[in-house]
C-alpha positions as CSV (number, residue, x, y, z in Angstrom):
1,X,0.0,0.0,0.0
2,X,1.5,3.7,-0.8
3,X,0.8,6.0,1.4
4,X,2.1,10.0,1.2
5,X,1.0,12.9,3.9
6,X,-1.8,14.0,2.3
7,X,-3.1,10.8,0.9
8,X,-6.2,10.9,3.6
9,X,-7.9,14.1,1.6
10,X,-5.9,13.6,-1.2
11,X,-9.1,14.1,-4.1
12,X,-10.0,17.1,-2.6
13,X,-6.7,18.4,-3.0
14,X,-6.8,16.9,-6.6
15,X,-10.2,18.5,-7.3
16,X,-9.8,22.1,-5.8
17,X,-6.3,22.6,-7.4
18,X,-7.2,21.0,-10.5
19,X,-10.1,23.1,-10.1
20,X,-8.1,26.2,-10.0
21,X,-5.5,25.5,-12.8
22,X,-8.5,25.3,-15.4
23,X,-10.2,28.7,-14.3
24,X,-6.9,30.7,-14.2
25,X,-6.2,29.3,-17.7
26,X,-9.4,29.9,-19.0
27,X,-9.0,33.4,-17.7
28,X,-5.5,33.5,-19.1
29,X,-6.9,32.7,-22.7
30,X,-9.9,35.5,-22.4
31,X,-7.2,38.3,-22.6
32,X,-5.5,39.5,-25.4
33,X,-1.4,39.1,-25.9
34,X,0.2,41.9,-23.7
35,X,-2.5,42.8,-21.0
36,X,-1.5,42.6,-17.7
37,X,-4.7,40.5,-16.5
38,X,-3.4,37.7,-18.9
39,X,0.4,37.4,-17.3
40,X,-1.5,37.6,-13.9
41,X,-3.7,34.5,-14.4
42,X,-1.0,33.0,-16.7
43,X,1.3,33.2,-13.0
44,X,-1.7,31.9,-10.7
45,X,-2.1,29.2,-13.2
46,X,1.4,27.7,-12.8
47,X,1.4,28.5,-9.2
48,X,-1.5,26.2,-9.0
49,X,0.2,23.3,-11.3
50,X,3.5,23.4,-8.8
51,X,0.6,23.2,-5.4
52,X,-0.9,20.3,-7.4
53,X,1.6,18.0,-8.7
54,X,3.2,18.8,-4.6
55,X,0.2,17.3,-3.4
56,X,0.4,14.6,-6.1
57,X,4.0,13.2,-5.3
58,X,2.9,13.7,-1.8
59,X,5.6,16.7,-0.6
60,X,8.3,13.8,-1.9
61,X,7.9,11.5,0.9
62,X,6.0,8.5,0.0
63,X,5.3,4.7,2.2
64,X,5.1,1.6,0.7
65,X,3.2,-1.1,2.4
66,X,3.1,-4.7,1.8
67,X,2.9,-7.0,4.5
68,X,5.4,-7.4,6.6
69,X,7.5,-5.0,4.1
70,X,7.9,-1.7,4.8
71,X,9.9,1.2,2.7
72,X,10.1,5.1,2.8
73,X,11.0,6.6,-0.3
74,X,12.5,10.8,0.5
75,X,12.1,12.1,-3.5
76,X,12.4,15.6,-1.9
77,X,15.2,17.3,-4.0
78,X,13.9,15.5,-7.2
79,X,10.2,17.0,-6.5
80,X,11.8,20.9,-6.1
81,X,13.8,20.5,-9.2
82,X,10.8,19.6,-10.7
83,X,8.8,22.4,-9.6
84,X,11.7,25.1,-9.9
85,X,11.8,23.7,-13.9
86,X,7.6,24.2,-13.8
87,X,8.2,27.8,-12.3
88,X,10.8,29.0,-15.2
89,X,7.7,29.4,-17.7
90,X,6.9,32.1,-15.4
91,X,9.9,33.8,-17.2
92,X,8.4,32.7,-20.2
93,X,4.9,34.5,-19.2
94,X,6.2,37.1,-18.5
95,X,8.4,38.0,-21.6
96,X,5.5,37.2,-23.8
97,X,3.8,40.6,-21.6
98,X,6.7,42.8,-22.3
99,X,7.1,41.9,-26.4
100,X,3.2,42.7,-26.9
101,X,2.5,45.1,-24.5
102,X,3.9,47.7,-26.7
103,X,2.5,46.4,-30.3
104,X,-0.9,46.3,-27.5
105,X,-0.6,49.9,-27.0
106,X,0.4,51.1,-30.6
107,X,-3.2,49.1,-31.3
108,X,-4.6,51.0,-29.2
109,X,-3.6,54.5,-30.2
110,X,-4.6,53.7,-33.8
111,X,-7.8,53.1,-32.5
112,X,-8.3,56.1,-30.7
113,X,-7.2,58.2,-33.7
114,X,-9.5,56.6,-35.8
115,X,-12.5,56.9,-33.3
116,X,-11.6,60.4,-33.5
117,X,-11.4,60.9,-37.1
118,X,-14.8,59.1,-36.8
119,X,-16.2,61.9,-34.9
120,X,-14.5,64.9,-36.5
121,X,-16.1,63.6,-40.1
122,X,-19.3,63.1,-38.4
123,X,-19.4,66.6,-36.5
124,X,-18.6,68.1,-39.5
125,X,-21.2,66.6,-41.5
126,X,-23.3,67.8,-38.7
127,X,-22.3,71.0,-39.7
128,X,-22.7,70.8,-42.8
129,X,-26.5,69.6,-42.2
130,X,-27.1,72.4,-40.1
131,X,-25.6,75.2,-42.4
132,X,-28.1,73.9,-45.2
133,X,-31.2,73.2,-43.5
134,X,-30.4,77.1,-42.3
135,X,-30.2,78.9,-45.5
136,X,-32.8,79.7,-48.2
137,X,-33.9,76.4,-50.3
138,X,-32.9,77.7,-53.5
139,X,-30.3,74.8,-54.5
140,X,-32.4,73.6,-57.0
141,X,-33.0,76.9,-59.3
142,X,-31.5,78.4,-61.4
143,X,-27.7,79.4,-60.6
144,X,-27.5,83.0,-62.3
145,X,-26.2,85.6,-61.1
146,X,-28.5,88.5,-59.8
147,X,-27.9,91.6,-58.3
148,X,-30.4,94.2,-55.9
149,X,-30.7,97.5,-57.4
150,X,-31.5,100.9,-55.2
151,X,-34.9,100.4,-55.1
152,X,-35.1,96.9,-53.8
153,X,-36.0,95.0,-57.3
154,X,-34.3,91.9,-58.4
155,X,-32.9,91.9,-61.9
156,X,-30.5,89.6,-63.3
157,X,-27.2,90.6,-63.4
158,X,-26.2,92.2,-66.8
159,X,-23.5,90.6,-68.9
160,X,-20.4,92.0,-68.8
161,X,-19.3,94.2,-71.7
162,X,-17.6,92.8,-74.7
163,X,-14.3,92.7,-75.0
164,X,-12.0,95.8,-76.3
165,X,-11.3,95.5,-80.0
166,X,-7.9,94.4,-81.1
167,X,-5.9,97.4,-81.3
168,X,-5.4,98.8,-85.5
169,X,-2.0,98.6,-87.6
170,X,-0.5,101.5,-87.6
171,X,-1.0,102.8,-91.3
172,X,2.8,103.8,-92.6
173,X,3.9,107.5,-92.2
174,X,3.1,109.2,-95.6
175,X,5.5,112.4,-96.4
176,X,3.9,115.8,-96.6
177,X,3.0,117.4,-99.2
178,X,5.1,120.4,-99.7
179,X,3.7,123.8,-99.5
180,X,3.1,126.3,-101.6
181,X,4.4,129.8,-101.4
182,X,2.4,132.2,-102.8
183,X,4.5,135.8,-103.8
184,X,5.0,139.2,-106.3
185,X,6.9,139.9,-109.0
186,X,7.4,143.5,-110.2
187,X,6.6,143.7,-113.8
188,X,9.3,146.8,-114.2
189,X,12.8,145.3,-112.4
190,X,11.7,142.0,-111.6
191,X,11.9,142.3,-107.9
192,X,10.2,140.0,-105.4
193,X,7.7,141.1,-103.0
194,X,5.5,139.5,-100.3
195,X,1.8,138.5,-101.6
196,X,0.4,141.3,-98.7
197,X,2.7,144.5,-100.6
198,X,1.0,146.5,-103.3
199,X,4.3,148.5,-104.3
200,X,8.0,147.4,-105.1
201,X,10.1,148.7,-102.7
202,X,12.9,148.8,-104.9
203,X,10.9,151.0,-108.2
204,X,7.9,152.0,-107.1
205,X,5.6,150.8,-109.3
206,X,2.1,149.1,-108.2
207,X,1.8,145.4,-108.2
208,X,-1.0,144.6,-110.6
209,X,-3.3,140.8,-110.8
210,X,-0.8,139.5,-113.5
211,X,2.2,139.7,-111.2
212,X,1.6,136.9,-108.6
213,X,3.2,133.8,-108.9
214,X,3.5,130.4,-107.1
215,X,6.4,128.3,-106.1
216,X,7.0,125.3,-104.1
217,X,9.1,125.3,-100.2
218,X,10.9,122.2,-100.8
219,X,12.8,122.9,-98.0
220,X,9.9,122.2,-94.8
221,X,8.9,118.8,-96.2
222,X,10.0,115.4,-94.0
């Protein structure tokens, strides 16, 4: 017969630890990568395992029974090796929390940004809402332009004035003509004499019809 120290209650031990691994790992697994609640349960969890497999090899010390035979076996040291091997998953557990916490939170900033986009484009389309249901209904007329005159009439707004015309070649300079100076001559020495003079200043005589003449100035044209 074997026989260890906790053999009299030993399936209550069994059930309540066994009990206890399943809910702290069933915990473990309803939290995301990262979270702090998950490397909590995850640690409970193998605390439970290294209470329950203690209970199971009975502390190490175990009787064996039969008939007049009688041995003790001490498995103390081989029972704490195995549970300091079970505990170094705990290192394990934990090093999975520090490698997702951060990816965890860069989630969750994405998130927030897009909730709040989510709320900026629907305030604004509140806005927008608002601003139209408060002007005049008029969106589905005609879109010309009108203007209000002095004395509060609407007319429509009058089209703008044609363009100026394209400005004329300039015609090519033409040279003057020359002019014409109109003089006397004295019928007795020959003598010129302004057109305004009746007598030669030189003879005397009077300037009759017959002694006007007409030359061009050459010397005023371009």
């Amino acid at each position: 017969m074997l026989t260890t120290p906790f053999m009299d209650r030993i399936d209550e031990y069994v059930l309540f630890f066994g009990g206890m691994i399943v809910a702290a790992s069933t915990l473990e697994a309803m939290n995301k990568l990262g979270t702090f609640k998950r490397m909590l349960f995850g640690l409970s969890s193998l605390g439970f395992v290294c209470m329950w497999l203690f209970v199971i090899f009975g502390g190490g010390i175990a009787e064996f029974t039969y008939g007049p035979y009688h041995v003790r076996f001490d498995m103390t040291l081989v029972v704490y090796i195995m549970l300091v091997g079970i505990c170094f998953k705990g290192l394990l557990i934990m090093d999975t929390y520090a490698v997702n916490k951060d990816k965890l939170v860069e989630e969750d900033r994405l998130k927030r940004l897009e909730k709040e986009e989510l709320r900026r484009e629907e305030l604004r389309a509140k806005q927008a809402a608002r601003l139209r249901g408060s002007g005049p209904g008029f969106s589905s007329y005609s879109r010309v332009a009108f203007e209000v005159t002095h004395d509060d009439s609407v007319g429509y707004e009058p089209p703008p004035p044609p363009p100026p015309p394209p400005p004329k070649p300039e015609a090519p300079a033409v040279a003057r003509p020359t002019r014409t100076i109109k003089f006397k001559v004295c019928p007795i020495c020959g003598e010129k004499a302004t057109a305004n003079e009746t007598v030669c200043r030189n003879c005397g005589a009077w300037f009759s019809r017959e002694s006007f003449r007409f030359e061009k100035d050459s010397s005023k044209s371009p």
